[in-house]
N, CA, C and O atoms as CSV, one atom per row, in Angstrom:
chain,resi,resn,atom,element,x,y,z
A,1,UNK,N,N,0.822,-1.189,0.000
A,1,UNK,CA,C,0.000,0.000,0.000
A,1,UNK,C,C,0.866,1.252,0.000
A,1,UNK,O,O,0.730,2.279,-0.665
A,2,UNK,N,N,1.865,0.899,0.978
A,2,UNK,CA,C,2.745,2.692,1.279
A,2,UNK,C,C,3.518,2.618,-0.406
A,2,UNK,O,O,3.676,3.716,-0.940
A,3,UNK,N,N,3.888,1.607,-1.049
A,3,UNK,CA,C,4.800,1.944,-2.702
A,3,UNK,C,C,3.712,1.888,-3.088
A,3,UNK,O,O,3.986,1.622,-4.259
A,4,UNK,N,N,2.741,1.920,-3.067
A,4,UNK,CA,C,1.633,2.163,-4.436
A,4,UNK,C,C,1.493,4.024,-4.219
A,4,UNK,O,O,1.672,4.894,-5.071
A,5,UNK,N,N,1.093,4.179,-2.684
A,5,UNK,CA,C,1.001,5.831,-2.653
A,5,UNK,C,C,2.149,6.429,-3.098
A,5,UNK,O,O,2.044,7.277,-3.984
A,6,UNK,N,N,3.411,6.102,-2.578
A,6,UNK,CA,C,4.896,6.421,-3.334
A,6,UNK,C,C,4.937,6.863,-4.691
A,6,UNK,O,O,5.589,7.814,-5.121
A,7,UNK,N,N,4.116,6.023,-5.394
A,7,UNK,CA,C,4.196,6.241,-6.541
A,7,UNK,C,C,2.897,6.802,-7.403
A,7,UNK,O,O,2.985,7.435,-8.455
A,8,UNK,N,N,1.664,6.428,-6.720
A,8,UNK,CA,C,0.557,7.283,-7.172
A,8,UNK,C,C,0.468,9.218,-6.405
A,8,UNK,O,O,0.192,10.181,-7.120
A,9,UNK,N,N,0.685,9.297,-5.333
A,9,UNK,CA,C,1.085,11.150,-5.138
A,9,UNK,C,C,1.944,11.719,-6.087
A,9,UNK,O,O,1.621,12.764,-6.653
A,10,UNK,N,N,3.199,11.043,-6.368
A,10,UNK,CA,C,3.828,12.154,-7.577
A,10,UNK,C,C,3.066,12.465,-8.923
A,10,UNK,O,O,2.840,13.499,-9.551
A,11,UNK,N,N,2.732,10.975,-9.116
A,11,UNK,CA,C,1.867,11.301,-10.672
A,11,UNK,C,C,0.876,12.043,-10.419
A,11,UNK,O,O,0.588,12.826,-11.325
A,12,UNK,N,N,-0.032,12.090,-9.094
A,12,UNK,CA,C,-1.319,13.187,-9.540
A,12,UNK,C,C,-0.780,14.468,-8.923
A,12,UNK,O,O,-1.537,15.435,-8.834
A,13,UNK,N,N,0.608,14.554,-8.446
A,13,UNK,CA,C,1.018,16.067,-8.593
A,13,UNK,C,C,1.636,17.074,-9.560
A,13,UNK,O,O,2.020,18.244,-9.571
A,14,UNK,N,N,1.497,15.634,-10.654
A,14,UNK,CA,C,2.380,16.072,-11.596
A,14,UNK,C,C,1.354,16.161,-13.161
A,14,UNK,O,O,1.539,16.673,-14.265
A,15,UNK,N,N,0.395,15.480,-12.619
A,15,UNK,CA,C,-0.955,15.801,-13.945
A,15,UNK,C,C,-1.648,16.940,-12.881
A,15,UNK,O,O,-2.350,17.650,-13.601
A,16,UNK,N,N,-1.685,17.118,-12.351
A,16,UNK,CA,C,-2.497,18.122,-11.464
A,16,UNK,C,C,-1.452,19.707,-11.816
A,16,UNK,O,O,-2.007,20.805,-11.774
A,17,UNK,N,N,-0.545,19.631,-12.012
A,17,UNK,CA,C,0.690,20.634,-12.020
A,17,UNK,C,C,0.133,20.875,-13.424
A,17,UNK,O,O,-0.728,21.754,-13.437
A,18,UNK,N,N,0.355,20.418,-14.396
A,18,UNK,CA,C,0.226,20.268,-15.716
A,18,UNK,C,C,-0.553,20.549,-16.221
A,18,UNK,O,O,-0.463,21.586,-16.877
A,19,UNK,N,N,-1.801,19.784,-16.220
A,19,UNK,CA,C,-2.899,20.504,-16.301
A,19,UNK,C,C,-3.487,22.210,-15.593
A,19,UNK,O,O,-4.489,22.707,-16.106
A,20,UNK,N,N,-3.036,22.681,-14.866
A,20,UNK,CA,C,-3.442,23.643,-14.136
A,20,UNK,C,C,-2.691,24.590,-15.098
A,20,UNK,O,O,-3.292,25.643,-15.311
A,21,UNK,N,N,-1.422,24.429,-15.767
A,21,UNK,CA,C,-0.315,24.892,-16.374
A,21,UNK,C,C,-1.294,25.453,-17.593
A,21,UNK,O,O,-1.522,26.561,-18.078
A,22,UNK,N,N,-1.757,24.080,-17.833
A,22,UNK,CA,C,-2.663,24.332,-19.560
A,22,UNK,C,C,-3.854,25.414,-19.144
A,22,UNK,O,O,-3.976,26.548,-19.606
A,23,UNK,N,N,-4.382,25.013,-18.525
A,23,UNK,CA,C,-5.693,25.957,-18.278
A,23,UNK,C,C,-5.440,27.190,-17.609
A,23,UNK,O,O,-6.463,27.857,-17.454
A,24,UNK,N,N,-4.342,27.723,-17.142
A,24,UNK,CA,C,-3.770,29.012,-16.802
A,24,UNK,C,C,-3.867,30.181,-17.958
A,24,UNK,O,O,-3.465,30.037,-19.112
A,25,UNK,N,N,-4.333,31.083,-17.549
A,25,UNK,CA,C,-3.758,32.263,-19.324
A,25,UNK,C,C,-2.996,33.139,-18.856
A,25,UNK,O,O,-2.776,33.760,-17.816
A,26,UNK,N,N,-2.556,33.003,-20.162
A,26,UNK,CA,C,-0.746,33.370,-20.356
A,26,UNK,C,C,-0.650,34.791,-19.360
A,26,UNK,O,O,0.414,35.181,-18.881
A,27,UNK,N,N,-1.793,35.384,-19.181
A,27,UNK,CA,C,-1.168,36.711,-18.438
A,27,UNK,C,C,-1.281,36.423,-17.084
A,27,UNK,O,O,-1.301,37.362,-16.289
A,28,UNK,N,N,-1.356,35.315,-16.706
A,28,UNK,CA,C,-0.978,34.792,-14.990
A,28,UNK,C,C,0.014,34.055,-14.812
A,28,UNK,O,O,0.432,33.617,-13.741
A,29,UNK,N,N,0.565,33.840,-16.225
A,29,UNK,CA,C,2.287,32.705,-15.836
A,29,UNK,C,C,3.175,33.858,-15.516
A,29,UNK,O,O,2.923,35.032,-15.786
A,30,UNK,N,N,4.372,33.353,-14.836
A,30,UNK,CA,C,4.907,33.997,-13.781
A,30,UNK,C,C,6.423,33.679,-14.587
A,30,UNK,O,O,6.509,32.466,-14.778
A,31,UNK,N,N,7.537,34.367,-15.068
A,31,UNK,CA,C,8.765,34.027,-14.855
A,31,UNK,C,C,9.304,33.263,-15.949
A,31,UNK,O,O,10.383,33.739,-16.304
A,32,UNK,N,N,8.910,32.131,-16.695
A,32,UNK,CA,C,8.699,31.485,-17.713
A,32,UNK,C,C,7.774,31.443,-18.702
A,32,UNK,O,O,6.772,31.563,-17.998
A,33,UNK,N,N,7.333,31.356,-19.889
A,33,UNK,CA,C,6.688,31.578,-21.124
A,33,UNK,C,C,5.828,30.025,-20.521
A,33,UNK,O,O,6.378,29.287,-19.704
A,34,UNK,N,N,4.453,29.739,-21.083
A,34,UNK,CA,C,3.165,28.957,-20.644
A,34,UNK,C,C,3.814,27.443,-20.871
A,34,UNK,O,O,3.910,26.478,-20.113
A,35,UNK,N,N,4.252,27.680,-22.363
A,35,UNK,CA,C,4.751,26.275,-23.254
A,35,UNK,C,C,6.029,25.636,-22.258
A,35,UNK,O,O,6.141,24.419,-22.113
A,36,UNK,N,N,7.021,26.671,-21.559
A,36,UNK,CA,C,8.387,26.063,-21.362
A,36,UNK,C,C,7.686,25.633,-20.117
A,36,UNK,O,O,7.727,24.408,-19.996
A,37,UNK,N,N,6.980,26.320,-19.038
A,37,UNK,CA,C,6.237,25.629,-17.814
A,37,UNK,C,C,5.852,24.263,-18.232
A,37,UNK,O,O,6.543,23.489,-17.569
A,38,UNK,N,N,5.279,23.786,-18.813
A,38,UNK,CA,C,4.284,22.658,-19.743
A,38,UNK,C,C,5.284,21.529,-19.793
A,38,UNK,O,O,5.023,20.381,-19.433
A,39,UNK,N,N,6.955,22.109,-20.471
A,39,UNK,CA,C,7.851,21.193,-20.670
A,39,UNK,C,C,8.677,20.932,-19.482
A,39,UNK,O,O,9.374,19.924,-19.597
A,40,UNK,N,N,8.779,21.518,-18.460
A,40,UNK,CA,C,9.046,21.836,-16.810
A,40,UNK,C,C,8.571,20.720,-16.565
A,40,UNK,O,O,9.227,19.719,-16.855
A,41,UNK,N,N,7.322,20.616,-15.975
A,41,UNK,CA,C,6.588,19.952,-16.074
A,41,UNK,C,C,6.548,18.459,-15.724
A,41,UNK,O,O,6.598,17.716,-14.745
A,42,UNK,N,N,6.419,18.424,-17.188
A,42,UNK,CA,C,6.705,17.303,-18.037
A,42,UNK,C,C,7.886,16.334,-17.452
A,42,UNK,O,O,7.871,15.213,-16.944
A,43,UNK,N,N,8.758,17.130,-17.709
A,43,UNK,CA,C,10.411,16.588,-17.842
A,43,UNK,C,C,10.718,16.524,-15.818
A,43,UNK,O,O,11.105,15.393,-15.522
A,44,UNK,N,N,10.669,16.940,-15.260
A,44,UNK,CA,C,11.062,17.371,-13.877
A,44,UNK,C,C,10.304,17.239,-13.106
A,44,UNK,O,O,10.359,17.862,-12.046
A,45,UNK,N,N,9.235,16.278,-13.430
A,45,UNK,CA,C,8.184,15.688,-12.746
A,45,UNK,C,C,7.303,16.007,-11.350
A,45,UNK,O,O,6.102,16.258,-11.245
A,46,UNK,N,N,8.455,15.894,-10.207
A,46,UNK,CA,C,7.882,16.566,-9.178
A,46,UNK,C,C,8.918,17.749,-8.565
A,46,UNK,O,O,8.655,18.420,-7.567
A,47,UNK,N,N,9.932,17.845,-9.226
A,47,UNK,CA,C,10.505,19.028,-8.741
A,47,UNK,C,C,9.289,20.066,-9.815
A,47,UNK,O,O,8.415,20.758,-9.294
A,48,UNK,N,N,9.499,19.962,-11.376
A,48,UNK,CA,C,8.953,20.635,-12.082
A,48,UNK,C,C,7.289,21.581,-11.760
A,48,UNK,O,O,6.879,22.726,-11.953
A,49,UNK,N,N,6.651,20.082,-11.080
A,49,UNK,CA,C,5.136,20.499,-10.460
A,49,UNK,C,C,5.146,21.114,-9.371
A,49,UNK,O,O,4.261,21.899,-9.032
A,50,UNK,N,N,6.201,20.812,-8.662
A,50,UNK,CA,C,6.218,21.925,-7.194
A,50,UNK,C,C,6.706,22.975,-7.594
A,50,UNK,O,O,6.445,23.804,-6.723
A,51,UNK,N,N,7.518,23.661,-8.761
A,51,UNK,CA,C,7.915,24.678,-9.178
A,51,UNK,C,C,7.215,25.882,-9.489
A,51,UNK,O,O,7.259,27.087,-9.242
A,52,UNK,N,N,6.088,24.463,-10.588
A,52,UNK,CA,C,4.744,24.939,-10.859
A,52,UNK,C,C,4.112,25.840,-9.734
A,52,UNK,O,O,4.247,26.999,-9.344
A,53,UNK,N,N,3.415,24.823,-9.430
A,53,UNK,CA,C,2.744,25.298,-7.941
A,53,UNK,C,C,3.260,26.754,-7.357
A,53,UNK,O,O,2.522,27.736,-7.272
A,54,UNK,N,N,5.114,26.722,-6.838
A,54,UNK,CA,C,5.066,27.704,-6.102
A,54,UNK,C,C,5.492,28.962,-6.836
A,54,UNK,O,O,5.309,30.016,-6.226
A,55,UNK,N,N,6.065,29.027,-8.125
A,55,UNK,CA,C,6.558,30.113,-8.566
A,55,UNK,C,C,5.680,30.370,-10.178
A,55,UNK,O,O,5.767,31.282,-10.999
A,56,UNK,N,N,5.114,29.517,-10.155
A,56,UNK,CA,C,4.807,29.534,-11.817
A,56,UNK,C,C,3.408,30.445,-12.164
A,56,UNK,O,O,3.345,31.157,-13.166
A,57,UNK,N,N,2.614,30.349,-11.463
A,57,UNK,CA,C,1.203,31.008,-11.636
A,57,UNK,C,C,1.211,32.220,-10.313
A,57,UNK,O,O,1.800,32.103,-9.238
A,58,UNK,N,N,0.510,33.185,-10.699
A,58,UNK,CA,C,-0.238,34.594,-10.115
A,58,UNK,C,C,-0.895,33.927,-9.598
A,58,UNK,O,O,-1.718,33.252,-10.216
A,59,UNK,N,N,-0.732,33.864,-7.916
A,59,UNK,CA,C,-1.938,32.842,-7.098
A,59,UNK,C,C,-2.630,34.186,-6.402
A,59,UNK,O,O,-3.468,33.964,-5.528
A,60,UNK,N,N,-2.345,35.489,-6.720
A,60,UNK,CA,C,-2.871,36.763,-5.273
A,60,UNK,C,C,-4.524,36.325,-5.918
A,60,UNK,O,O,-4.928,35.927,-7.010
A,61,UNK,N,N,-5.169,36.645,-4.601
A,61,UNK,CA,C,-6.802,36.449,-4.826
A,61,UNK,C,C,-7.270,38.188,-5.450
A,61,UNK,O,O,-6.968,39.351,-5.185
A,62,UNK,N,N,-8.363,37.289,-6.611
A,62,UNK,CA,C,-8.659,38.766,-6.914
A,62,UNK,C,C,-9.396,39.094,-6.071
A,62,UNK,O,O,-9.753,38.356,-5.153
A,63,UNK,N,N,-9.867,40.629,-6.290
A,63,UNK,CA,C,-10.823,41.722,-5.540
A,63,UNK,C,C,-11.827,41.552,-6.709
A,63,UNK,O,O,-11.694,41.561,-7.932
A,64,UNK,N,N,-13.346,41.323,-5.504
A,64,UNK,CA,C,-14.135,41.737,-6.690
A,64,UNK,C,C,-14.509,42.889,-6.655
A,64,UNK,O,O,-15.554,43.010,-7.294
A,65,UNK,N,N,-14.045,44.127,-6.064
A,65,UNK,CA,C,-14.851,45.639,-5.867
A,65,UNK,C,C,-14.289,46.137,-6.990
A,65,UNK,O,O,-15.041,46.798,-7.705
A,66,UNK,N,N,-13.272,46.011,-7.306
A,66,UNK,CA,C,-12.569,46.510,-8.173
A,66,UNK,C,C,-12.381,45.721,-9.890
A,66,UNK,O,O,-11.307,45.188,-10.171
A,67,UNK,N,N,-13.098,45.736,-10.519
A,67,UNK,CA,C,-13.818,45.201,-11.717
A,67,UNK,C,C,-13.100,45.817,-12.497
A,67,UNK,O,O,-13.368,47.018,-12.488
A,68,UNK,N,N,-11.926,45.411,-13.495
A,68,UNK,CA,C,-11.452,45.887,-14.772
A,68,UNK,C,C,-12.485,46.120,-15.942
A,68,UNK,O,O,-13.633,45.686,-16.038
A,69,UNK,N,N,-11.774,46.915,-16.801
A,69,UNK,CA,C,-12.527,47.052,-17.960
A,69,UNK,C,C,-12.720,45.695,-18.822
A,69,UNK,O,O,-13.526,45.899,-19.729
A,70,UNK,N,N,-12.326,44.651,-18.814
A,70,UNK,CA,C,-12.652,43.813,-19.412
A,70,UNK,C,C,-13.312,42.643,-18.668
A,70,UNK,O,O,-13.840,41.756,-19.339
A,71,UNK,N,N,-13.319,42.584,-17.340
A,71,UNK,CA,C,-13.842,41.934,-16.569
A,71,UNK,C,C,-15.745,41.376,-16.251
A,71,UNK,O,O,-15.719,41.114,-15.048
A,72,UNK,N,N,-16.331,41.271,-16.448
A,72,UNK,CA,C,-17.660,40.415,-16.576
A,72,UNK,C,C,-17.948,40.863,-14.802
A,72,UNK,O,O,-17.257,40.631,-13.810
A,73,UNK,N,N,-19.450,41.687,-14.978
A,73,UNK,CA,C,-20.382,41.838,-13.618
A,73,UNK,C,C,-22.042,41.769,-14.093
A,73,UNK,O,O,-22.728,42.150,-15.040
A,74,UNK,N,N,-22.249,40.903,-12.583
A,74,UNK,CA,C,-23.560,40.384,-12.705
A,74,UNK,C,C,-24.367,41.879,-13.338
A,74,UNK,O,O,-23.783,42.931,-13.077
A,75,UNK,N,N,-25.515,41.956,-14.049
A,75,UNK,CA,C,-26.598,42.885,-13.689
A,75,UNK,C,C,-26.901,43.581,-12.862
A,75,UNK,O,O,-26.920,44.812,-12.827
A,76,UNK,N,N,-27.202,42.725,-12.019
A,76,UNK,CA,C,-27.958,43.702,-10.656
A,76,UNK,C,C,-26.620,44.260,-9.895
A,76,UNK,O,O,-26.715,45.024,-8.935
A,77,UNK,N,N,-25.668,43.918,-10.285
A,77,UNK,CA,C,-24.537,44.367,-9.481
A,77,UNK,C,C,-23.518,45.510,-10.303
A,77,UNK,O,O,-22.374,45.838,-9.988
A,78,UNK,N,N,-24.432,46.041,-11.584
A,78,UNK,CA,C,-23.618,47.007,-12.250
A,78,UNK,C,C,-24.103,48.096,-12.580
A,78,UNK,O,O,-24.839,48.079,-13.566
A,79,UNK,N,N,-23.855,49.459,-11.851
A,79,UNK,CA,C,-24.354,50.660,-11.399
A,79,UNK,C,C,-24.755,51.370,-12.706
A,79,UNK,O,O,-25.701,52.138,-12.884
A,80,UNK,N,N,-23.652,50.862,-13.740
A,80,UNK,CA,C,-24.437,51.424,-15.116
A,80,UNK,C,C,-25.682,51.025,-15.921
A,80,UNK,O,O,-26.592,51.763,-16.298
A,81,UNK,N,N,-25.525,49.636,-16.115
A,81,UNK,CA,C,-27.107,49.373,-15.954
A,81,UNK,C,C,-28.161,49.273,-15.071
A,81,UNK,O,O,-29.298,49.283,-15.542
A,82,UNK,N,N,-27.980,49.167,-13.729
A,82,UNK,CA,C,-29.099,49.749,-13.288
A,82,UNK,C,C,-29.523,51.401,-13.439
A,82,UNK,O,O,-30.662,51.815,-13.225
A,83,UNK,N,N,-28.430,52.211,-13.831
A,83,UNK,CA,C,-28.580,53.654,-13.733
A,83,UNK,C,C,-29.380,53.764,-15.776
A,83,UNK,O,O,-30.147,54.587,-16.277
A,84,UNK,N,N,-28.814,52.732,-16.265
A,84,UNK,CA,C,-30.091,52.457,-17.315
A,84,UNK,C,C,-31.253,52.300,-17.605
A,84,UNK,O,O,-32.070,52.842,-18.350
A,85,UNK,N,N,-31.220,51.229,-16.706
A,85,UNK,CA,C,-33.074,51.217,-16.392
A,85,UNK,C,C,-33.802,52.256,-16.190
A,85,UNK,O,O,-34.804,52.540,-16.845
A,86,UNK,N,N,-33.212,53.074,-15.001
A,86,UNK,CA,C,-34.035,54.065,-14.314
A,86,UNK,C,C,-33.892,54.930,-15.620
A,86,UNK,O,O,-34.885,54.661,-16.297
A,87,UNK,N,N,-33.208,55.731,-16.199
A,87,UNK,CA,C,-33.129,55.818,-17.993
A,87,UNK,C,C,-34.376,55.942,-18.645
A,87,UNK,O,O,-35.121,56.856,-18.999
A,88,UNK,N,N,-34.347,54.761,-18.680
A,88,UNK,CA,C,-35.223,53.978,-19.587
A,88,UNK,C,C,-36.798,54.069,-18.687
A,88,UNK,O,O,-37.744,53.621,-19.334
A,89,UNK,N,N,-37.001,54.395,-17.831
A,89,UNK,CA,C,-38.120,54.539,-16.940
A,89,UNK,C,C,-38.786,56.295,-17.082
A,89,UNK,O,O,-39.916,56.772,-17.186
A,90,UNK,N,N,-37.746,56.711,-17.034
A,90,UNK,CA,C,-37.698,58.355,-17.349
A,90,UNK,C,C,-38.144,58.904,-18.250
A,90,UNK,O,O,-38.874,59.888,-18.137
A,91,UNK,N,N,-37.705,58.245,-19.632
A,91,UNK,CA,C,-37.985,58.487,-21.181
A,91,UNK,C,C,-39.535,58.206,-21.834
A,91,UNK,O,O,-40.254,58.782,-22.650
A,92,UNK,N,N,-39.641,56.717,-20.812
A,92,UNK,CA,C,-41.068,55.945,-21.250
A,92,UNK,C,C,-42.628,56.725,-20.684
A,92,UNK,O,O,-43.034,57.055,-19.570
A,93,UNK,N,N,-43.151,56.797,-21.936
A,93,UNK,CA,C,-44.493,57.524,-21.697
A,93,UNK,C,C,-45.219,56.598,-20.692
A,93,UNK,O,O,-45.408,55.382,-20.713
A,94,UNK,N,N,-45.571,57.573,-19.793
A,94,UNK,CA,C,-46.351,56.995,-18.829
A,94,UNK,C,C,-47.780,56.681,-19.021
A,94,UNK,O,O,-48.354,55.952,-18.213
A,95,UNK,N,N,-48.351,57.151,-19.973
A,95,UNK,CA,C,-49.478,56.620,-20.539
A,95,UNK,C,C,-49.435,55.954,-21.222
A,95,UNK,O,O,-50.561,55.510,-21.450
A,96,UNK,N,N,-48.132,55.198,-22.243
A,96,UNK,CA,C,-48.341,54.167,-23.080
A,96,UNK,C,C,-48.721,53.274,-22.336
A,96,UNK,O,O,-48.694,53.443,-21.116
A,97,UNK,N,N,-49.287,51.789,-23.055
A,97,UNK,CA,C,-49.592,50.414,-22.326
A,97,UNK,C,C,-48.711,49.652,-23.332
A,97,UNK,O,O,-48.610,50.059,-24.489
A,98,UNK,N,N,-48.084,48.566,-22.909
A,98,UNK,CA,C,-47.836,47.645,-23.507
A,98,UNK,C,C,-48.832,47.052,-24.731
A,98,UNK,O,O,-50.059,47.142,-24.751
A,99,UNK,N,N,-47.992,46.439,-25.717
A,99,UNK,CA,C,-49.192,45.411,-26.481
A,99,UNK,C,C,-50.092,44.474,-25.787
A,99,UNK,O,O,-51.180,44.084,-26.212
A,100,UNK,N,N,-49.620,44.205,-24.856
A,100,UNK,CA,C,-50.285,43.015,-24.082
A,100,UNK,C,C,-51.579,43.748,-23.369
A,100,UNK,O,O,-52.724,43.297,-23.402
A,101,UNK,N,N,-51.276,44.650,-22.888
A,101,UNK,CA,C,-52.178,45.459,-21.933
A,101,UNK,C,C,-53.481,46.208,-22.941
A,101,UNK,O,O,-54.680,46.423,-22.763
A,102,UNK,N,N,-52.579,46.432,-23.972
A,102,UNK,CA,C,-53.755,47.064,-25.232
A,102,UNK,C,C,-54.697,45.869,-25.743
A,102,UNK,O,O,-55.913,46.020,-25.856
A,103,UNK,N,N,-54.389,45.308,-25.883
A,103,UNK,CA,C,-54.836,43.715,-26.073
A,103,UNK,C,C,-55.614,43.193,-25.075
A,103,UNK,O,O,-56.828,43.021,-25.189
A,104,UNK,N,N,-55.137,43.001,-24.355
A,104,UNK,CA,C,-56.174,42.689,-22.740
A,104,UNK,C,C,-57.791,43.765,-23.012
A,104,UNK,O,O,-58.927,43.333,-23.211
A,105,UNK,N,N,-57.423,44.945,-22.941
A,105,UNK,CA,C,-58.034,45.907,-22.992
A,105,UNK,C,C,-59.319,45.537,-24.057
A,105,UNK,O,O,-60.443,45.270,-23.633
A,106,UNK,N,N,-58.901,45.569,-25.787
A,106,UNK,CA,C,-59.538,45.329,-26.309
A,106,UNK,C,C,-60.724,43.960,-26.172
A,106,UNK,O,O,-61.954,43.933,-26.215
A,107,UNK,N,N,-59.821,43.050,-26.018
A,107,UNK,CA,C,-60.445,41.996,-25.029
A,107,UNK,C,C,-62.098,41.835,-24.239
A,107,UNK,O,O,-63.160,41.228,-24.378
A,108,UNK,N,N,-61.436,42.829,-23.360
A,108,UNK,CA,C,-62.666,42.891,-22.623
A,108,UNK,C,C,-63.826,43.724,-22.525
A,108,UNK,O,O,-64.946,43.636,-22.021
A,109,UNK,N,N,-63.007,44.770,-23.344
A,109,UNK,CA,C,-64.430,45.813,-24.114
A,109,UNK,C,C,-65.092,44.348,-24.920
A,109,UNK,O,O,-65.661,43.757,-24.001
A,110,UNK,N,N,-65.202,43.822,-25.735
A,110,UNK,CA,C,-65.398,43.200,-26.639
A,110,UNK,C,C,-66.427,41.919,-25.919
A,110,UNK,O,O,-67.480,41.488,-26.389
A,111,UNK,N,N,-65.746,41.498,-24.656
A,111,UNK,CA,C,-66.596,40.870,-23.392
A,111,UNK,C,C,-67.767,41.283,-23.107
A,111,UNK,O,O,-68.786,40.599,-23.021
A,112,UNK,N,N,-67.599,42.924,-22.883
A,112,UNK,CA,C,-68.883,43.481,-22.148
A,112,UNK,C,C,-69.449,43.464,-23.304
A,112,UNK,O,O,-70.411,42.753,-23.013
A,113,UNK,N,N,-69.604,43.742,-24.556
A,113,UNK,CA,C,-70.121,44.218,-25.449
A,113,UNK,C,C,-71.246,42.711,-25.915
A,113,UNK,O,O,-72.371,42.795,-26.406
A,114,UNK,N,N,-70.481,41.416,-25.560
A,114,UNK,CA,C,-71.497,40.046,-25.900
A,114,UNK,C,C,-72.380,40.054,-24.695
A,114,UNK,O,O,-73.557,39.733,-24.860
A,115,UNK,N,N,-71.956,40.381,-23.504
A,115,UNK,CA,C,-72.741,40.342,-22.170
A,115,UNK,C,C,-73.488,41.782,-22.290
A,115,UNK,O,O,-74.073,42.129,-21.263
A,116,UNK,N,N,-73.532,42.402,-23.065
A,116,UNK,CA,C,-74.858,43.611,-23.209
A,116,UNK,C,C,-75.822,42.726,-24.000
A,116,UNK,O,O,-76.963,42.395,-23.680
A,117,UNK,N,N,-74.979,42.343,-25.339
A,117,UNK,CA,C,-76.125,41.390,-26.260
A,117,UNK,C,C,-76.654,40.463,-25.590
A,117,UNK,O,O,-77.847,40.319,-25.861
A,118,UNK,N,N,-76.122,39.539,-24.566
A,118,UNK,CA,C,-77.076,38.703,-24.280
A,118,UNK,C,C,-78.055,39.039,-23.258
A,118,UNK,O,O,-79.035,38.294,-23.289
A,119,UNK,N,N,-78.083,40.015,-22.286
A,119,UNK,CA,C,-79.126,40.579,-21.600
A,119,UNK,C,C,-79.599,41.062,-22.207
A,119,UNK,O,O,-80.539,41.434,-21.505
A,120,UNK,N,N,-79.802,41.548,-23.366
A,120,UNK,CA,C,-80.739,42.270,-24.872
A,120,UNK,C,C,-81.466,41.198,-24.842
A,120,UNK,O,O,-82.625,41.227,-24.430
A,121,UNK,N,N,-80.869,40.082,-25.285
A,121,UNK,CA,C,-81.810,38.656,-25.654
A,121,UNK,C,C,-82.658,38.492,-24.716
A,121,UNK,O,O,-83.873,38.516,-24.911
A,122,UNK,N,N,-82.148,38.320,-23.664
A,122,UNK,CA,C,-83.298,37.634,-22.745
A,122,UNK,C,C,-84.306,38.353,-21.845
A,122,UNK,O,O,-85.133,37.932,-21.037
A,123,UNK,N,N,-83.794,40.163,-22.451
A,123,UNK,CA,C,-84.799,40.888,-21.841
A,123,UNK,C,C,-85.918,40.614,-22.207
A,123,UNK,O,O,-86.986,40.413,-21.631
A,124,UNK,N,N,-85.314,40.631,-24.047
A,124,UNK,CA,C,-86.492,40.441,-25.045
A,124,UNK,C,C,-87.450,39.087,-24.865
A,124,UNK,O,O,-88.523,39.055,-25.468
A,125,UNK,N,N,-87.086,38.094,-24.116
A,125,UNK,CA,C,-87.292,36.780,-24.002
A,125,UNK,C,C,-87.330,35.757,-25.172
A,125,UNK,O,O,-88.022,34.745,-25.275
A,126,UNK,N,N,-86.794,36.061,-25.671
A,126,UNK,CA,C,-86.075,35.411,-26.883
A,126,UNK,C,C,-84.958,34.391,-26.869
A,126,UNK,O,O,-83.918,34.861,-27.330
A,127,UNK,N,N,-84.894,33.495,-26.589
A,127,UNK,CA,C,-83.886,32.175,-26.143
A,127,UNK,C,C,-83.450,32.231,-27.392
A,127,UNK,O,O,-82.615,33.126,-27.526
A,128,UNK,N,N,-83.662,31.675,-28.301
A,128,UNK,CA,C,-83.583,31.709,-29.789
A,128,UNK,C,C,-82.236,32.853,-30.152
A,128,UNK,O,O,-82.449,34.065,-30.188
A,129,UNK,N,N,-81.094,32.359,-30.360
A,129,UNK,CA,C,-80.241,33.344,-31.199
A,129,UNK,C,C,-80.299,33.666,-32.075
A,129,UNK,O,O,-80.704,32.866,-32.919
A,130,UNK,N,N,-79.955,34.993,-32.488
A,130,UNK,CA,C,-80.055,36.163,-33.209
A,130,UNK,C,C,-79.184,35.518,-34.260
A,130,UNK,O,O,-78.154,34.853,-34.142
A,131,UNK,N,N,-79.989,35.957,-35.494
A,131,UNK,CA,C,-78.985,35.689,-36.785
A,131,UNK,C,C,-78.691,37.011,-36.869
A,131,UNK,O,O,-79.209,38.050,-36.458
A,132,UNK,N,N,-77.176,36.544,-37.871
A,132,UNK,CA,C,-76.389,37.958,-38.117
A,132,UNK,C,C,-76.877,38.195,-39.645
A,132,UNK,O,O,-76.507,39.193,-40.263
């Protein structure tokens, strides 16, 4: 059991090194170019992966308050579009309705208008529907 771990910890420190190497971008490798880390690596097995590990990648934790220009923020968490919305709240006629709402609308005029006709009918006592 203890030579099987002997020999299974280096290898997954050394695909674990490696891989982390590949999926790194290039503007967080540290000291060496991405490819020569890769061949580090590779070749130098567990010196190479502990190298990895301690000198090879930008490990500082980012800040999220501080959001670069190219950096990705939720919606609700970005002062320019919410300062859009409200924008967009400002501009919008307050008497327009949506299509949906105009629609609804028409709707139910159109409701009352069969429920007038049919209390017509049966004022008249006329069960019998009306031809058009």
């Amino acid at each position: 059991m203890f030579r099987a771990l002997l020999f299974i910890l280096p290898l997954a420190l050394m695909i674990y090194a490696f891989i982390d190497c590949l999926n790194t971008p290039e503007e967080e490798v540290k000291h060496l170019p991405k490819p020569v880390w890769a061949i580090v690596v590779l070749l130098f097995s567990v010196v190479g992966a502990i190298g990895w590990i301690v000198a090879g990648k930008d490990r500082r934790p980012r800040t999220r308050g501080g959001a670069g220009a190219g950096s990705w923020v939720a919606p609700d968490d970005n002062p320019e579009f919410l300062k859009s919305l409200k924008d967009e709240k400002k501009t919008a006629r307050p008497d327009a309705l949506p299509d949906d709402a105009s629609a609804l609308e028409d709707w139910e005029a159109d409701l009352r208008r069969r429920e007038e006709e049919l209390k017509k009918r049966e004022q008249d006592g006329g069960d019998a529907p009306e031809k058009p």
